[in-house]
N, C-alpha and C positions, 0 to 999 in steps of 0.2 A: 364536926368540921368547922371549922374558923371561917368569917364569913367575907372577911377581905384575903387578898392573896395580898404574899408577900413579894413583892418584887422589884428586885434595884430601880428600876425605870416606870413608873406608873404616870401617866400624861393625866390621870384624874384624881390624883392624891394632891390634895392642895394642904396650903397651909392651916393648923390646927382651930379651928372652930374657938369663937367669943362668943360671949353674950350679945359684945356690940354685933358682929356678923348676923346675927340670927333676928335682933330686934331692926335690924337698917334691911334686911330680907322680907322682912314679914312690912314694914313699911313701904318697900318699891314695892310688892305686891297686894298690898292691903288684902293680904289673910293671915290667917292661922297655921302655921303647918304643922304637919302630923308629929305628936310627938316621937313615935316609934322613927319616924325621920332622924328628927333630933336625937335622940337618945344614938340612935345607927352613926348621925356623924361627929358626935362625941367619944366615940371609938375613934375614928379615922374620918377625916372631912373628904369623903368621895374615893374612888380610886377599882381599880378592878379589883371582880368578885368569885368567889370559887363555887359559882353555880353559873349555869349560861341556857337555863330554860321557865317559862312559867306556864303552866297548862291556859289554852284558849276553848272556850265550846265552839265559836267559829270559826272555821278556815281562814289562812288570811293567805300570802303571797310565800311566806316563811316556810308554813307546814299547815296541815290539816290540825291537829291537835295541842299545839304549841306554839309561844313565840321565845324567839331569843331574846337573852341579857348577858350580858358582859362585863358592865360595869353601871354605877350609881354616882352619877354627880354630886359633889360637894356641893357649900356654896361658895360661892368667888365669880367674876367677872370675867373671866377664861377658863374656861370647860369646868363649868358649873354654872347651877342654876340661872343665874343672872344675867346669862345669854341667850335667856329664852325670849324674848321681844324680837333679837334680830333672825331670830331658824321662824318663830310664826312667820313674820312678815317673807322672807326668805322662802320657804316652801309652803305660802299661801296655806297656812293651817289657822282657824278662826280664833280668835282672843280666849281666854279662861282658863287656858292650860299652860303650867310650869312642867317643863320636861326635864325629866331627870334622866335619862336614856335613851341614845337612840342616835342616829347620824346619817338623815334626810329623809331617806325611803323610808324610813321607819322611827317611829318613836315610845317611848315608854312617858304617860306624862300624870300628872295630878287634874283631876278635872275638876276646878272649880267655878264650872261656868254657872252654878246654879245655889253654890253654900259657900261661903268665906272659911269656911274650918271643916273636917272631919271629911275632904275628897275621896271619892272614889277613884281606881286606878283605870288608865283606860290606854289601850295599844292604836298609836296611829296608822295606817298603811297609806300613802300617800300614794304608790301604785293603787292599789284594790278602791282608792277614794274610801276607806273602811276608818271609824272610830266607834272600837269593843269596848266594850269594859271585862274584865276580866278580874279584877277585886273589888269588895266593897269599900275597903279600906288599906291604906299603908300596911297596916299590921300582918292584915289578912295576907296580901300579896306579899311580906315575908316570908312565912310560915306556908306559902305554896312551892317555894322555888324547888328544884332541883339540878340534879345534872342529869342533860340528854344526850347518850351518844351518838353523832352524827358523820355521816359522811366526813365532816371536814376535823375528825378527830385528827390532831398535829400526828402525831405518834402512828398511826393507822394510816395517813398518807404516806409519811418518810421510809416505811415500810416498802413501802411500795414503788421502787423504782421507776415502774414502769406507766406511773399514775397518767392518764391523758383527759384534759379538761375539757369541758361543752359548754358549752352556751349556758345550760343552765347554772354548770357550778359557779361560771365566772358570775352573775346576775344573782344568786344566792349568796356566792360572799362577799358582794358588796354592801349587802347586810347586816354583815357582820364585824368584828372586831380583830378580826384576823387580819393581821396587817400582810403577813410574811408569801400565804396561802394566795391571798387578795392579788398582791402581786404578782406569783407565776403565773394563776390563772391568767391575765392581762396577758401576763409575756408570751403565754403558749399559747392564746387564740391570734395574739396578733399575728404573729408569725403562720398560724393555719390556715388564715384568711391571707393574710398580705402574699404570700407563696402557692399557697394552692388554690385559693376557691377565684371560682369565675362568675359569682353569681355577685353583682349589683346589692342587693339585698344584706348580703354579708358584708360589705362595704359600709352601710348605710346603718346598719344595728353596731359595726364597730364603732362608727362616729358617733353613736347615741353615747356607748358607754364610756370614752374618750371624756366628751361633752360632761359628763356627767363626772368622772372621777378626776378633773382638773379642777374641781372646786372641792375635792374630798377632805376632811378634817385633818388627815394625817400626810404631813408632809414627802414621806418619804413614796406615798401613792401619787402624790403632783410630780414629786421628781422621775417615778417611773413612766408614769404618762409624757411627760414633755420629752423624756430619751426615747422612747418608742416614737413617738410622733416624729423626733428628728434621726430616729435610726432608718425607718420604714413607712409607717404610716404616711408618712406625706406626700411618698411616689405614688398613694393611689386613692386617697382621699378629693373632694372636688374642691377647691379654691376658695368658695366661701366656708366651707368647714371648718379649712384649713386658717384662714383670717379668725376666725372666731375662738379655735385655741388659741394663738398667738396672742388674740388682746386678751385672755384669761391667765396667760403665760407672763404676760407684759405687766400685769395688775396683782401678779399674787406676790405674798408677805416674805416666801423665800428665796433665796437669794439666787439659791442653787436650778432654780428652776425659772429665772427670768433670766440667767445665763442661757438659756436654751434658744434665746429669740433671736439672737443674732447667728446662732448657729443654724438655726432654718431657714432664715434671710439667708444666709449666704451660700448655702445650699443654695437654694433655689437661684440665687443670681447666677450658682455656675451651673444649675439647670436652661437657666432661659441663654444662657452663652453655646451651648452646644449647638 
């Protein structure tokens, strides 16, 4: 099996690996990195991978026996390596670690909090407060990946017309790199919640995950969130929740989704006019 996928649109295939890249990398982070790194981004500098499992002996928030992968950051200053200073500071994860995977709740990173060269590989859970290790070395956690069939198989949903989401699938793929999956779940709890449920509680865990995927890596998950917020969620959200998307609505880098702020201002104005 080939260990990058090939795919028209890959958001972590950057451009083609230097010398200079690799010696200005190891400079901002004054180490060593793993050659099997290197050698892996002189194939292709980052991008998605055609495995999406590495065995864990600990449980973490993912599964009991595994964590997921999906893709391996190149290096570059947007979605690669070199972004790893502002996601520690960001989801308060302690200094020595270069992440190479992963997008908040979770991460895949190099631990070098204790040797300049030859890291061990180790799984963040920022839910679970958990950092495992899980290889000794780059090499090592190659030569373990596999593919895990799961639930959220594309092909084994689409199947299934009649799929209905829960709480946990939505909270599990946001874990993940599933963009497309990521989304209905979103779409189909909101509407289960905003429509049916009476319980407070349900309101209150929607805003968690609202909160949390208007800052998500992939744009097209901000632009869903901000349509749902100004399709429905805002008739039954509380007020400061409600301010709190907006200024993250108001502040994010797309375009498409700060269009959204004026369209729930003025909702609301012809809410408060009735």
């Amino acid at each position: 099996m080939k260990f990058w996928k090939e795919i028209a649109e890959d958001t972590y295939k950057l451009n083609s690996l230097t010398e200079q890249d690799i010696k200005q990398a190891e400079f901002f982070f004054n180490v060593s990195l793993p050659k099997e790194y290197l050698d892996l981004l002189a194939l292709q500098n980052g991008g998605e991978i055609n495995y999406n499992s590495h065995p864990s002996l600990i449980a973490t928030s993912w599964a009991e026996t595994h964590v997921n992968i999906d893709f391996i950051m190149g290096i570059g200053k947007e979605n690669g390596i070199l972004e790893t200073p502002y996601y520690l500071k960001e989801w308060g994860i302690p200094e020595g670690f270069i992440l190479f995977s992963g997008e908040g709740h979770t991460w895949l990173a190099f631990d070098y909090r204790h040797s300049k060269s030859n890291p061990p590989i180790v799984y963040i859970d920022n839910e679970m407060n958990q950092i495992i290790k899980i290889a000794d070395s780059f090499g090592m956690f190659l030569s373990e990946l596999y593919v895990e069939d799961t639930f959220s198989n594309e092909e084994e949903l689409n199947d299934n017309l009649e799929w209905h989401y829960t709480k946990t699938d939505l909270e599990r793929l946001m874990l993940t790199n599933d963009i497309n999956q990521l989304k209905s779940a979103l779409s189909y709890m909101t509407q289960e919640i905003v429509d049916f449920s009476e319980d407070p509680m349900d309101i209150k865990w929607l805003a968690e995950k609202f909160l949390d995927l208007s800052s998500h890596f992939n744009e097209n998950v901000r632009i869903e969130v901000a349509n749902l917020v100004w399709n429905s969620f805002m008739d039954v959200c509380e007020n400061e929740i409600l301010q709190q998307l907006l200024s993250k609505f108001e502040r994010d880098s797309d375009s498409d989704v700060r269009a959204y702020v004026e369209d729930i201002k003025e909702k609301l104005l012809e809410k408060d006019a009735l």
